[in-house]
C-alpha positions in Angstrom: -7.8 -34.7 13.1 -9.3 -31.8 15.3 -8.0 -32.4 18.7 -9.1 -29.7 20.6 -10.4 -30.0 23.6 -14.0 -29.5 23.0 -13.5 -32.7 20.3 -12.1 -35.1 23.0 -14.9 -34.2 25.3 -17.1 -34.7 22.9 -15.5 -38.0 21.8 -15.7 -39.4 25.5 -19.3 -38.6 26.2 -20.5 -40.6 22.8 -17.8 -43.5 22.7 -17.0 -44.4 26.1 -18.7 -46.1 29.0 -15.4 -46.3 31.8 -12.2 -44.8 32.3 -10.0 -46.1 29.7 -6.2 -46.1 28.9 -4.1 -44.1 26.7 -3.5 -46.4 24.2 -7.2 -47.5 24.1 -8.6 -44.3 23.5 -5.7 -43.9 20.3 -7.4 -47.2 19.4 -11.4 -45.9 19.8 -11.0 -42.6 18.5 -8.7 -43.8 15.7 -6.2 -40.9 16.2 -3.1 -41.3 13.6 0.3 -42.2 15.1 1.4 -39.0 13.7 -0.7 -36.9 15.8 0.1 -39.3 19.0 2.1 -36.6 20.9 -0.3 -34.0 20.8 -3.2 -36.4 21.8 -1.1 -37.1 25.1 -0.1 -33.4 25.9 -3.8 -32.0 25.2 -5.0 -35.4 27.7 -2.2 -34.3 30.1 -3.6 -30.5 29.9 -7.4 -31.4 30.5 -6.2 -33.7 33.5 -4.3 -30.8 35.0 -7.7 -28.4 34.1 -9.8 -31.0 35.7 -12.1 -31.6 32.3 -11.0 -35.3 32.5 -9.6 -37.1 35.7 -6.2 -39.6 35.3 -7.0 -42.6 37.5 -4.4 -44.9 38.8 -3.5 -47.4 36.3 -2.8 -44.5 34.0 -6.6 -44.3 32.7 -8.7 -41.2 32.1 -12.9 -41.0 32.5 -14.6 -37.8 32.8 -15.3 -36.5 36.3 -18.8 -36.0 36.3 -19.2 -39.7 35.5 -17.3 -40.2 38.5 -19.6 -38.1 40.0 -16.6 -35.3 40.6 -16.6 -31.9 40.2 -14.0 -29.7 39.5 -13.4 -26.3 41.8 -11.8 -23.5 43.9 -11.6 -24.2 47.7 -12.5 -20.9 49.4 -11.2 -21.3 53.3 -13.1 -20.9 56.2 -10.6 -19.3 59.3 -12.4 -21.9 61.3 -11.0 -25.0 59.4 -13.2 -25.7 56.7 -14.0 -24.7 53.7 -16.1 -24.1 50.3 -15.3 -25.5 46.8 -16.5 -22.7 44.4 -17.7 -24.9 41.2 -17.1 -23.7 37.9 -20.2 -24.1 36.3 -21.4 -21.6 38.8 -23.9 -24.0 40.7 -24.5 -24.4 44.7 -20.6 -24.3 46.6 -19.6 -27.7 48.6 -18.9 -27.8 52.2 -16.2 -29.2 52.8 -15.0 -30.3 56.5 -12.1 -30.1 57.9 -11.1 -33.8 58.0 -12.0 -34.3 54.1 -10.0 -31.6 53.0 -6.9 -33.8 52.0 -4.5 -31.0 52.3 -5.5 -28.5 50.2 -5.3 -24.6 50.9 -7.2 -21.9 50.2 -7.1 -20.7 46.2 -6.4 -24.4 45.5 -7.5 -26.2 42.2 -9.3 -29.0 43.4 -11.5 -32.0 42.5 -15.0 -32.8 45.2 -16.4 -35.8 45.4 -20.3 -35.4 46.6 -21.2 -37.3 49.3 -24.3 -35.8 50.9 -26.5 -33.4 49.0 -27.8 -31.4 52.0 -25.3 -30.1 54.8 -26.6 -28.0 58.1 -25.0 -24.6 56.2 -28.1 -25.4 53.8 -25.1 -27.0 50.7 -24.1 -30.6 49.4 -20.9 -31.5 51.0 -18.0 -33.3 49.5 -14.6 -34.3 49.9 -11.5 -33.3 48.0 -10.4 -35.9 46.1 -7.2 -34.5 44.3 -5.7 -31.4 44.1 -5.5 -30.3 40.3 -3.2 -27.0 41.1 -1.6 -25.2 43.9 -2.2 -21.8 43.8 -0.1 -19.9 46.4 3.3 -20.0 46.4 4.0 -17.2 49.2 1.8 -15.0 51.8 2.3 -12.8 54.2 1.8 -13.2 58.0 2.7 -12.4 61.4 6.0 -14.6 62.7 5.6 -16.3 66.3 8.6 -17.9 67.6 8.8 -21.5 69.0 11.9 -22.0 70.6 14.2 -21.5 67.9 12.0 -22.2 65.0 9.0 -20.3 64.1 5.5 -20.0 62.8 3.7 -17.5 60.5 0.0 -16.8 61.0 -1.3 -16.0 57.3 -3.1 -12.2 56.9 -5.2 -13.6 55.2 -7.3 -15.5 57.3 -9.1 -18.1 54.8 -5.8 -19.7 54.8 -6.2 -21.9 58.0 -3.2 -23.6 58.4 -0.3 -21.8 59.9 3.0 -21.8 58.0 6.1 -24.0 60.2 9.5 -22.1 59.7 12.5 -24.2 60.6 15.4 -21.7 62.4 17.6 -21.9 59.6 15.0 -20.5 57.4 13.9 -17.4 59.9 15.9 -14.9 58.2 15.8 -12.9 61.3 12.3 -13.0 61.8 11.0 -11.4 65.0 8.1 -12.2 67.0 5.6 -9.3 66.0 7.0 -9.2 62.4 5.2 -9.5 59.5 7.0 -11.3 56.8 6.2 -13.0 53.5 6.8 -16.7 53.6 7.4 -19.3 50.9 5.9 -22.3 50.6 8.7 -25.2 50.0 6.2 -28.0 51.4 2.5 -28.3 51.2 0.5 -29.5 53.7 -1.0 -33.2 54.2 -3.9 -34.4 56.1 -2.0 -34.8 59.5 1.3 -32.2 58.6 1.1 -28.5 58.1 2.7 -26.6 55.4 6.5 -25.5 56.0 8.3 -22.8 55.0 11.0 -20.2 54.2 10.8 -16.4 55.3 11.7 -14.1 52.0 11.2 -10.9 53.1 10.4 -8.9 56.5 8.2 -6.3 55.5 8.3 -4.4 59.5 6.6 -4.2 62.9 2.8 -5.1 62.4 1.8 -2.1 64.1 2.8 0.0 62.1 -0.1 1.3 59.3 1.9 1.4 56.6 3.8 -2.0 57.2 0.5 -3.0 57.5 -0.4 -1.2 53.9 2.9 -2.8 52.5 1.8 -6.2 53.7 -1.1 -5.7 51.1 0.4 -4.7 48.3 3.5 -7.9 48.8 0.3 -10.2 49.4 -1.1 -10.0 46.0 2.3 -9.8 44.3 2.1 -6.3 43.3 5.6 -4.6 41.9 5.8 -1.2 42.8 9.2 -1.0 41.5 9.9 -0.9 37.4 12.9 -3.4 36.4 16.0 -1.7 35.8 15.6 -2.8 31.8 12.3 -0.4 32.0 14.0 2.1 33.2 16.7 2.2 31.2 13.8 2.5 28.1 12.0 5.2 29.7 15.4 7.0 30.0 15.4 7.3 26.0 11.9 8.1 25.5 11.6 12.3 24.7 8.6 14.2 24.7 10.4 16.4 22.2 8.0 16.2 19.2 9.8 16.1 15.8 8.9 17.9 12.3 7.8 14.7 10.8 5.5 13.8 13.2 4.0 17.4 13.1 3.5 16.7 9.2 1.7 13.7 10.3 -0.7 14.8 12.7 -3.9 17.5 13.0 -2.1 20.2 14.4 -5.3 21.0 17.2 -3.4 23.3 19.9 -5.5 26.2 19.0 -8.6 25.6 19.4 -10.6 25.4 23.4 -9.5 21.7 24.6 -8.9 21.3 28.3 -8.9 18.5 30.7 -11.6 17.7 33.3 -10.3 15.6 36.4 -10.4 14.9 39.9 -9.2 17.3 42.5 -5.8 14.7 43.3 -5.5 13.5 39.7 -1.8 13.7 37.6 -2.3 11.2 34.9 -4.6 13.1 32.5 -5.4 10.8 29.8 -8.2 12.5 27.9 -9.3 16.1 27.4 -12.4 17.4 25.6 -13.6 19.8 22.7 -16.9 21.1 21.6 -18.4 22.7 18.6 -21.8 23.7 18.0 -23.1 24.3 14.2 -26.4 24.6 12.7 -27.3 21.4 12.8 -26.3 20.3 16.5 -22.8 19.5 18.1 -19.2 18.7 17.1 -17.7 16.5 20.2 -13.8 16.3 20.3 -12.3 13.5 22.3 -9.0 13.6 22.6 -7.1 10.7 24.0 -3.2 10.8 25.4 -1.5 8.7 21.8 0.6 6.5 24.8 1.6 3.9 21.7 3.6 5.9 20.1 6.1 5.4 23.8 5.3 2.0 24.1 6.5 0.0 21.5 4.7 -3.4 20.8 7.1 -6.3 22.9 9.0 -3.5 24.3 10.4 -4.1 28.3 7.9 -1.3 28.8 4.9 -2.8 26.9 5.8 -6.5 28.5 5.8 -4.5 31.6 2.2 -2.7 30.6 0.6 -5.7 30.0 1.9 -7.9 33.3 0.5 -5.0 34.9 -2.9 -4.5 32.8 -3.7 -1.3 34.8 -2.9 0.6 37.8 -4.1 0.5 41.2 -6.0 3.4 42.8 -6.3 3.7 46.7 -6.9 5.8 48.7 -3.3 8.1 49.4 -1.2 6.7 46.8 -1.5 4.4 43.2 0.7 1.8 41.7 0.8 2.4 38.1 1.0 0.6 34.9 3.6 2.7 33.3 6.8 4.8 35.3 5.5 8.1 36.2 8.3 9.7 33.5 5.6 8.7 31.0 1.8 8.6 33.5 2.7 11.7 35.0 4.6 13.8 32.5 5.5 13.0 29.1 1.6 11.1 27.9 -0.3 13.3 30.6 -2.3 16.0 28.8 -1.2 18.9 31.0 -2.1 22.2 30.5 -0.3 25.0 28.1 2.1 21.9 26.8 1.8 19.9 23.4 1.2 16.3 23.8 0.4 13.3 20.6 -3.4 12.1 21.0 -5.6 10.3 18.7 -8.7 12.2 18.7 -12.3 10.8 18.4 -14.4 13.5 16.8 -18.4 13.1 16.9 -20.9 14.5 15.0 -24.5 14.9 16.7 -27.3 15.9 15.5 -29.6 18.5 17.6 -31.6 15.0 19.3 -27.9 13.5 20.2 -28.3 10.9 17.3 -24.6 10.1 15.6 -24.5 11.9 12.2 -20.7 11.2 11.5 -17.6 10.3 13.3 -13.7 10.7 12.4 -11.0 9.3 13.6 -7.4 10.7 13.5 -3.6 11.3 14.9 -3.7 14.8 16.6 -1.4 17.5 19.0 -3.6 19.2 21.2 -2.7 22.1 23.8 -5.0 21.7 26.8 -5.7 25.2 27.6 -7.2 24.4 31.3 -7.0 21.8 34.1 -10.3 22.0 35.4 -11.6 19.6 38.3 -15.2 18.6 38.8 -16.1 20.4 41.6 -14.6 23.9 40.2 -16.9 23.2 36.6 -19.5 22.0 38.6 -19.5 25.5 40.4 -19.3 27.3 37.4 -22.4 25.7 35.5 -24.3 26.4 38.5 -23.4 29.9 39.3 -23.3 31.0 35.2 -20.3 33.0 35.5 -16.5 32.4 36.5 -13.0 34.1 36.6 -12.0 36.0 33.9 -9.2 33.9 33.0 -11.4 31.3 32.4 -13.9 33.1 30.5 -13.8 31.7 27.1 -14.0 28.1 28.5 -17.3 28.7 30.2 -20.0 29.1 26.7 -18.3 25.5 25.8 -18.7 24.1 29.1 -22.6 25.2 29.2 -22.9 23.7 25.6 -21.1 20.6 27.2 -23.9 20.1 29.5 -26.6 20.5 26.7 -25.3 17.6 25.1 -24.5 15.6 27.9 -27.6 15.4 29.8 -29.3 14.9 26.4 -26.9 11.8 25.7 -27.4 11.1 29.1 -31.2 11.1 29.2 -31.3 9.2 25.7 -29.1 6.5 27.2 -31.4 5.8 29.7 -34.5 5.9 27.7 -32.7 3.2 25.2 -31.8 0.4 27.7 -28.6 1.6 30.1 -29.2 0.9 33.5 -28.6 3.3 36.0 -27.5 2.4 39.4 -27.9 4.2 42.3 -25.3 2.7 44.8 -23.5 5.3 46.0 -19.2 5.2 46.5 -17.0 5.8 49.8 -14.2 8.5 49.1 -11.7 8.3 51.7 -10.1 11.7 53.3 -6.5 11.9 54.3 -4.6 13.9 56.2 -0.9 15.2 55.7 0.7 12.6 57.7 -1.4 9.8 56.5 -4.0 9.2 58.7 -7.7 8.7 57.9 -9.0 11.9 58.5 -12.6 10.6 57.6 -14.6 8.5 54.9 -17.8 10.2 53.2 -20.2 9.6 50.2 -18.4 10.6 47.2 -19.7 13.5 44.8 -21.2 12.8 41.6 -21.9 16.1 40.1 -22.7 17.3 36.4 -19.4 17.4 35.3 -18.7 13.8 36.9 -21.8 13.0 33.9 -20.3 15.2 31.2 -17.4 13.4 31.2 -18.9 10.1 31.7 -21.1 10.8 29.1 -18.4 12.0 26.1 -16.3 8.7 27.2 -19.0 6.3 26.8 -19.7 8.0 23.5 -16.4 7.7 22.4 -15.6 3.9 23.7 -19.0 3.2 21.6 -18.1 4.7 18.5 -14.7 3.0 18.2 -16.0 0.0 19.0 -18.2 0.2 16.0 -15.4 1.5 13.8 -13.9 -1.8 14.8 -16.9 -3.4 13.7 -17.3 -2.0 10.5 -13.3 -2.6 9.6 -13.4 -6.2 10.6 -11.0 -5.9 13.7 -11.2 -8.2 16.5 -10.1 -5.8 19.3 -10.4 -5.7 23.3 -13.9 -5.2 23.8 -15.4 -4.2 27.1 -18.6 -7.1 27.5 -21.2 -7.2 29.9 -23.3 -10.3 29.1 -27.2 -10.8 30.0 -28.1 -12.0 33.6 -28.2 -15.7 34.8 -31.8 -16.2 35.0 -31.8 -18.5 38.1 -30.3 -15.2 40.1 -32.9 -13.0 38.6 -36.1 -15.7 39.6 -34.3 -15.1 42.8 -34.3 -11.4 43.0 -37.8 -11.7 41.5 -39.4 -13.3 44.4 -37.9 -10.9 46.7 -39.0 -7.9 45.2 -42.6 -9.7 44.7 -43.0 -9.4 48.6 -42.7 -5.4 48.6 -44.7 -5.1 45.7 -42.0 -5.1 42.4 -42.0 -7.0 39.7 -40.3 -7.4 36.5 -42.6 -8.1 33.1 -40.5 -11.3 32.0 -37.4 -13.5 33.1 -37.1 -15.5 29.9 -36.3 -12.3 27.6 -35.1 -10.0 30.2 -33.6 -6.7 28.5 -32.0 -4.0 30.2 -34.7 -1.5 29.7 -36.8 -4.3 32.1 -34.1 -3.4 34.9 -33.7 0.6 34.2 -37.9 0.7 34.6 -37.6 -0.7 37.4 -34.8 1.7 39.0 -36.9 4.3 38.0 -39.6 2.6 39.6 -38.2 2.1 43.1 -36.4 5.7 43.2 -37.0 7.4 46.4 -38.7 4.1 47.7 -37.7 2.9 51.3 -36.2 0.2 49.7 -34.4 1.9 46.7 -31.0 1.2 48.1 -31.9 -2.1 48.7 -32.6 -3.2 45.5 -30.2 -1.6 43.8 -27.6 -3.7 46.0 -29.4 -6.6 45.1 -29.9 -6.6 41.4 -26.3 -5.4 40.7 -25.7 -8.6 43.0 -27.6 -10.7 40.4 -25.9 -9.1 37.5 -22.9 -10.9 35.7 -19.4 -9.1 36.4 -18.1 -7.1 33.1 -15.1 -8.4 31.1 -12.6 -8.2 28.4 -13.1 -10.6 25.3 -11.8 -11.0 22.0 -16.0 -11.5 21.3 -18.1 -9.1 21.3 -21.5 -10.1 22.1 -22.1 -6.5 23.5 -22.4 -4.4 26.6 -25.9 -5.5 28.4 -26.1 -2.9 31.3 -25.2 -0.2 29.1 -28.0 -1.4 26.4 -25.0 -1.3 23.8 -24.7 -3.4 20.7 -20.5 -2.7 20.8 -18.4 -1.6 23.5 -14.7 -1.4 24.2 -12.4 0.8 26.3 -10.4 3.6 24.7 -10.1 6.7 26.8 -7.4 5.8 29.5 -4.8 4.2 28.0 -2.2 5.6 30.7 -3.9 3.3 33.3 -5.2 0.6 31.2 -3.9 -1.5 28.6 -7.0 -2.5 26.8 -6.9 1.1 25.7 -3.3 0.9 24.5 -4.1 -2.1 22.4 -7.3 -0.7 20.8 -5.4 2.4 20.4 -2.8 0.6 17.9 -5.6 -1.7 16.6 -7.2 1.5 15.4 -3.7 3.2 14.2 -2.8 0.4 12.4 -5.6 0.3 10.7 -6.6 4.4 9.8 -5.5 4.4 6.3 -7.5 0.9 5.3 -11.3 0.6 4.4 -11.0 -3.1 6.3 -9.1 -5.9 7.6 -9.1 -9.0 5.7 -10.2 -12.4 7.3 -6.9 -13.5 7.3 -5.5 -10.2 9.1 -8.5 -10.9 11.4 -7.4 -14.6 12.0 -4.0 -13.8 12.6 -4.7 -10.8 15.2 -7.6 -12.7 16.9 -5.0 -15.0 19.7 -3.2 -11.6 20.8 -6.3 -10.2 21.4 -7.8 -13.2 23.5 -4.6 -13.3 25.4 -4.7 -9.6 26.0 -8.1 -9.9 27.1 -8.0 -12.7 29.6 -4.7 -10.9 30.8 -6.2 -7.8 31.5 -9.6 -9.3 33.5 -7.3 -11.2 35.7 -5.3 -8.3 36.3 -8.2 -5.7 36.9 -9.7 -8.0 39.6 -6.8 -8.5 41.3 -6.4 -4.8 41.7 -10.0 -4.3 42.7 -8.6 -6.7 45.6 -6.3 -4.7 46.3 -8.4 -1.7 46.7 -11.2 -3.4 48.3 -8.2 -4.7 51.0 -6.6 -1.5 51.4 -10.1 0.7 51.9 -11.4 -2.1 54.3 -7.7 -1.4 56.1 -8.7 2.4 56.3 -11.9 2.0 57.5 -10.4 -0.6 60.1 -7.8 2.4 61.3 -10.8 4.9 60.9 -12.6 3.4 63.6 -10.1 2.2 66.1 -10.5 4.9 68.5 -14.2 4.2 68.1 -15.3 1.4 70.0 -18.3 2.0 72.4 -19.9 4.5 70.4 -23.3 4.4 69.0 -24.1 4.3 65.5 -27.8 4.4 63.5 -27.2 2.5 59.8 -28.6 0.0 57.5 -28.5 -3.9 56.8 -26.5 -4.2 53.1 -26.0 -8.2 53.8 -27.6 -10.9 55.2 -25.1 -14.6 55.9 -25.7 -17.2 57.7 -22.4 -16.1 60.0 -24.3 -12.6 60.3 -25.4 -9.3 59.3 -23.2 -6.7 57.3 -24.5 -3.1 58.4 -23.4 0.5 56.8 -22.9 2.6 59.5 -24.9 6.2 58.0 -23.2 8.6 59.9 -19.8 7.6 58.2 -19.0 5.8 54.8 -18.1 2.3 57.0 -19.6 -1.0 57.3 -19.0 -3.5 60.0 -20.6 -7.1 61.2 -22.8 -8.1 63.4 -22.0 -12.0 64.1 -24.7 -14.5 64.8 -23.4 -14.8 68.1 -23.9 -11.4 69.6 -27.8 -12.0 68.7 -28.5 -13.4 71.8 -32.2 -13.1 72.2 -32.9 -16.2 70.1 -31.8 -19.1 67.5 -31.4 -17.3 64.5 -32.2 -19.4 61.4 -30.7 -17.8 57.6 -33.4 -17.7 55.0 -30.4 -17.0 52.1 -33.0 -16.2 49.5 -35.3 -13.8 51.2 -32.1 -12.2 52.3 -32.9 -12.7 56.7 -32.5 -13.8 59.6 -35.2 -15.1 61.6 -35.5 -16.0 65.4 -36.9 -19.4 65.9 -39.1 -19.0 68.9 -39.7 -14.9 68.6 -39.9 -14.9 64.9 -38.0 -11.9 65.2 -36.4 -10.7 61.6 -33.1 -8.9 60.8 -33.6 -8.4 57.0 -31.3 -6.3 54.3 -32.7 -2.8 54.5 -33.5 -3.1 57.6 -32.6 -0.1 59.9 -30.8 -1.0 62.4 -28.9 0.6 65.7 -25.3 -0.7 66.7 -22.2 -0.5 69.2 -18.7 -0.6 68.0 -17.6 -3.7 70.3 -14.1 -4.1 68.5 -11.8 -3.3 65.7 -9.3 -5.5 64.5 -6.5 -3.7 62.4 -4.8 -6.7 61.3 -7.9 -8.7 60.1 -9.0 -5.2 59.0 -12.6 -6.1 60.9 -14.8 -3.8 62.2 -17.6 -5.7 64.9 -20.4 -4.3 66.2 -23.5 -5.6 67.8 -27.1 -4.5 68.1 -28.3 -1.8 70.3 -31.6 -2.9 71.9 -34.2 -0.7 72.7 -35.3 -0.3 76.5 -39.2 -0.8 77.3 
C-alpha cells in the first residue's frame, strides 16, 4: 500500500471527521500489519513536519481542521514576533505573551485567534513548537556577578542567553563569543547556556567579521581528511589522458575575469566561418579531482558553493585545487570539458558538441582592460592577435543578447554596490558597480552554454541539477499592477502573464522617473530561482531548459552536471531505469545546494551591510540627497546617491504627524497633513547614528526651511 505522505493526507481529508488514534486509523485505512512500522514512522515524520498534529491521548487530526497552521517564527528585537506560513499567505503576529517559548528560526504551530491585528495581520498564538532551529549564536557576554549573559548579534533573537560561571569559559565583559544552547526557553525562564568559543574584543572589525562568518556555521578551515586528499591530487597530466582528450592548447582561448579574481573557471574561443560563428566554451573539468563520495566531494557538497565578500571568499574547494591546479591560468595546460556552439549568422543554434578537452589560455584578460580595447579598436602588441576575436566576440554577443530580449528574458535594471578596500582593510568607499561589454560577452556565451547543456540533458533523458525560475504568484503581480496603474503602467494580462509581458514593460519605463522604482518592485514580486531535479524551465530568462555548468570551482550544481554529462558522452540516452535510479541524488543535490546558496547570500548580505555600517561611522551629521527603495510600517529604507549605502528612517523621527502604512501602495501617509513618503520618492537626510554591531545605519529627514 502507497504510504507516502501525500496518500495519508489524502486518506484523512476523505475518511476522517476528528483526531483519531493510531490503531484506529490502521483499522480505517486498512493498512496490513506488515506495513505497520512504516505507517508509524511516516505519522511520526508528518507530526514532526507539522502536516498532521499528535494531540494528547496519542491521536493525530490535521491542523487546519484544528484551525492551526504550521510556520517559521521571525523575531521582533522588541519581543514579539511573526510566523512566516508555508503556504506563503499573510504572516501572524504573534505577542509576546503567546509566544510559548519559542525563538527566532523556530518550527512552529499558530493557532488564529483574531483575524485583524493593529500591524494590519491575523494574530495567533504558538501552540507547539514542531523544531528548534538554533543550536548556537553569537553575542556580546555581560557579566552578572560571577555568572554571565550573552546578548545575541542577531537581534530577532530576543531573549538573552543566561551563562552559569562554570560555563564562562573565560568570557569577558565586551567579548563576543558563540554560545550553546543546553536549555531552551519557557514562557517565564530564558534560555541557558554554555560559551564555546571567544571569537575577540567586539571592537574590533574583523572580530566583528569573524562573528559573521561563526554565526551561520561557516567552516573556513578544510578537515585534516581533506587535506590529506588534496595532498595527492597532481596537476601533472598523464599520456592516457592526452589520448583521451581534444588536445586545444593551440588555438586563441583566454580567460575574461574580474580585476581581483583567482579561480578562473571558464575561458572562451571563437571562430567565424561562412555561415556565422563557432563559440568555444571551455569549462575547468574539476570532476576529474573530485571523486564522487570522496572527503573532498562530501566536503563540496556540505559546502554547495563559495562565499564572495567583499576583501576575502570562503571557498567550496582548498585553494590547492580553486586557485591553482582547476583554475584556467594563462600559458598552463589544464582538463576542461568544452561546450562548442554553432551559430548561424542571426545567432540561431545550428549545432552543438560536447567534449573532454586541454586548453592553454593564452591571456588573462579583465573586463575593464577588453572593455578598453573594443572601444579604442587597437591594443598592445602582445595582445594583438586576441583583439580580431574579441571584436567578433561582441558581434555575437550583443546579437545573442538583443535576441534574448526580444524572445522573453527579462532585463533588470537594478544596479549592484562594489565595495572598495584599502591595504589594511578598511572601507575605502562603496560605488555602483561596472557593467560593461565584456561583463555581457561573457554573460551572454555562459547563458548560451548553461542552455545548451541543459537541452543535451533533455534530449539524453537525464534528470540533472537544473537552474528553475518558475512563473510569478499572481496575487503579487495584481498587487504590483495596481501600483503601477496609478503612474500610468500597465501589464496586458495577469492570468497568462509571460516574460515578454514584464521585458515590455522594462523597456517601457526606461529612463522614466520611476524606472528604478519599478524595477525594485517587480523583481520583489518575482519568485526566487532554485535548483530542482524538475525542470519546468527558467521564466525570467524566457528559457524552456536551464541548468548551471560554467563555474564548477565555486559551485557544485556545476560539478554534478559536469559528470552527469561525462558519464553520459559516449550514449545516445539514458534509460528510464538509469533515470529512476539517478533521479533521488539529484533531488538531494538540489535542495542541498538552494539551502546552501541562500545561506551564503546571508552571509554576504551581513558582511556588506557590516561595511557599509564601518563606511559610515565617521559620518554622522552629514547631509545626504537619495531615494526611498522601501516603504514598512517601522519606516522608510533610503539609498543614499552620493555613495552605494542605504540606511532607515524610523517612524519615530517623522515627527510632524501620525504616520499611517498603506503596505500596498508602498507609503506612508500623515493622518492630519496627508503628507506622503512613498518608494521613489526623493528624499533629503542626516546621518543621526551608526551602529557597528547591529550593522545599522539611521538617518532622519532633512526638512526644508520656509
Amino acid at each position: 500500500m502507497d504510504l507516502s505522505e501525500s496518500k495519508i493526507l489524502k486518506l484523512l481529508r476523505a475518511k476522517t471527521n476528528r483526531p483519531m488514534k493510531f490503531s484506529e486509523l490502521m483499522k480505517l485505512f486498512a493498512i496490513p500489519e506488515d506495513q505497520r512500522r512504516e505507517f508509524r514512522a511516516q505519522l511520526k515524520e508528518m507530526a514532526a513536519e507539522g502536516s498532521v498534529v499528535k494531540l494528547r491521548g496519542g491521536r493525530y487530526g490535521l491542523p487546519d481542521e484544528m484551525n492551526l497552521i504550521p510556520g517559521v517564527l521571525s523575531g521582533h528585537p522588541d519581543g514579539y514576533g511573526f510566523v512566516v506560513t508555508e503556504d506563503d499567505s499573510e504572516d501572524i503576529y504573534i505577542s509576546r505573551h503567546k509566544l510559548n517559548g519559542a525563538m527566532h528560526n523556530d518550527h512552529v504551530l499558530v493557532s488564529i485567534e483574531s483575524r485583524v491585528h493593529r500591524f494590519g495581520r491575523p494574530e495567533g498564538r504558538i501552540v507547539r513548537i514542531l523544531e528548534r532551529r538554533t543550536t548556537t549564536l553569537v553575542g556580546l557576554f555581560e557579566a552578572l556577578n560571577r555568572d554571565g549573559w550573552v546578548i545575541p548579534s542577531e537581534h530577532k533573537y530576543f531573549q538573552d542567553v543566561f551563562v552559569p560561571g562554570k560555563e564562562k569559559k573565560g568570557a569577558k565583559p565586551g567579548q563576543l563569543v558563540s554560545v550553546e544552547i543546553t536549555t531552551y526557553p519557557t514562557r517565564h525562564n530564558p534560555p541557558v547556556g554554555r560559551v564555546v568559543k571567544i571569537l575577540g574584543d567586539a571592537n574590533d572589525p574583523e572580530v566583528e567579521l569573524r562573528s559573521i562568518i561563526h554565526k551561520f556555521g561557516v567552516r573556513q578551515e578544510f578537515s585534516p581528511k581533506v587535506q590529506n586528499q588534496v595532498q595527492k591530487i597532481t596537476g601533472l597530466i598523464s599520456d592516457r589522458e592526452r589520448k583521451e582528450r581534444r588536445d586545444l592548447t593551440d588555438e586563441m582561448i583566454f580567460t575574461i575575469d574580474g580585476e581581483r579574481a583567482k579561480d578562473f573557471d571558464d575561458a572562451v574561443s571563437l571562430d567565424t566561418t561562412e555561415d556565422g560563428y563557432v563559440l568555444g566554451v571551455h569549462i575547468a573539468d574539476v570532476s576529474h579531482y573530485v571523486t564522487e563520495n570522496s572527503p573532498l566531494d562530501k566536503e563540496a557538497l556540505e559546502r554547495a558553493t563559495s562565499i564572495y565578500y567583499a576583501d576575502g571568499v570562503i571557498p567550496m574547494l582548498p585553494f590547492e585545487l580553486s586557485n591553482e591546479m582547476c583554475s584556467l591560468k594563462p600559458q598552463e595546460e589544464r582538463l576542461t570539458l568544452s561546450a562548442s556552439i554553432t551559430f548561424d549568422k542571426q545567432g540561431n543554434v545550428l549545432d552543438y558538441e560536447i567534449f573532454n578537452s586541454i586548453i592553454k589560455s593564452q591571456f588573462r584578460f579583465t573586463y575593464n582592460q577588453v572593455a578598453e580595447m573594443l572601444k579604442a579598436g587597437s591594443t598592445e602588441k602582445q595582445y594583438e592577435a586576441a583583439l580580431p576575436v574579441l571584436q567578433n566576440m561582441l558581434e555575437l554577443s550583443q546579437m545573442l543578447r538583443k535576441r534574448r530580449f526580444q524572445e522573453g528574458s527579462v532585463d533588470f535594471n537594478i544596479p549592484e554596490p562594489e565595495i572598495l578596500m584599502d591595504e589594511k582593510g578598511h572601507v575605502q568607499n562603496i560605488i555602483k558597480a561596472e557593467h560593461n561589454v565584456a561583463h555581457e560577452l561573457i554573460e551572454e556565451f555562459m547563458l548560451a552554454a548553461n542552455r545548451v547543456v541543459a537541452e543535451h540533458l533533455d534530449k539524453k533523458n537525464l534528470p540533472g541539477i537544473h537552474r528553475i525560475h518558475e512563473a510569478p504568484d499572481q496575487d503579487k503581480l495584481h498587487r504590483f499592477q495596481e501600483f503601477i496603474k496609478d503612474i500610468g503602467f500597465r501589464l496586458p494580462s495577469l492570468r497568462n502573464v509571460k516574460s515578454e509581458h514584464l521585458q515590455n514593460l522594462l523597456t517601457r519605463v526606461r529612463d522614466h522617473a520611476e524606472e528604478r522604482t519599478i524595477n525594485l518592485l517587480l523583481l520583489r514580486s518575482l519568485k526566487k530561482a532554485v535548483y530542482s531535479e524538475k525542470d519546468p524551465g527558467h521564466f525570467c530568462l524566457g528559457f524552456e531548459h536551464y541548468t548551471h555548468f560554467t563555474s564548477p570551482i565555486r559551485r557544485y550544481p556545476d560539478l554534478a552536471t559536469h559528470r552527469m554529462v561525462k558519464a553520459f558522452l559516449g550514449k545516445k540516452k539514458s534509460s528510464q531505469q538509469e533515470r529512476k535510479k539517478l533521479l533521488p541524488l539529484s533531488r538531494s543535490h538540489a535542495e542541498q545546494s538552494t539551502t546552501m546558496e541562500i545561506k551564503a547570500m546571508e552571509v554576504e548580505r551581513e558582511v556588506a551591510n557590516l561595511r557599509r555600517a564601518q563606511f559610515m561611522a565617521d559620518k554622522v551629521g552629514r547631509e545626504y540627497s537619495g531615494h526611498i527603495v522601501s516603504v514598512t510600517g517601522f519606516g522608510l529604507f533610503v539609498e543614499l546617491d552620493d555613495v552605494f549605502v542605504e540606511g532607515l528612517v524610523h517612524i519615530s523621527s517623522l515627527g510632524d504627524d501620525y504616520y499611517v502604512h498603506y503596505e500596498h501602495e508602498h507609503m506612508l501617509k500623515g493622518q492630519h497633513k496627508h503628507k506622503t513618503y512613498r518608494i521613489g520618492d526623493a528624499l533629503k537626510v542626516r546621518v543621526t547614528r551608526v551602529d557597528i554591531s547591529k550593522k545599522q545605519i539611521d538617518l532622519s529627514p532633512v526638512f526644508q526651511k520656509r
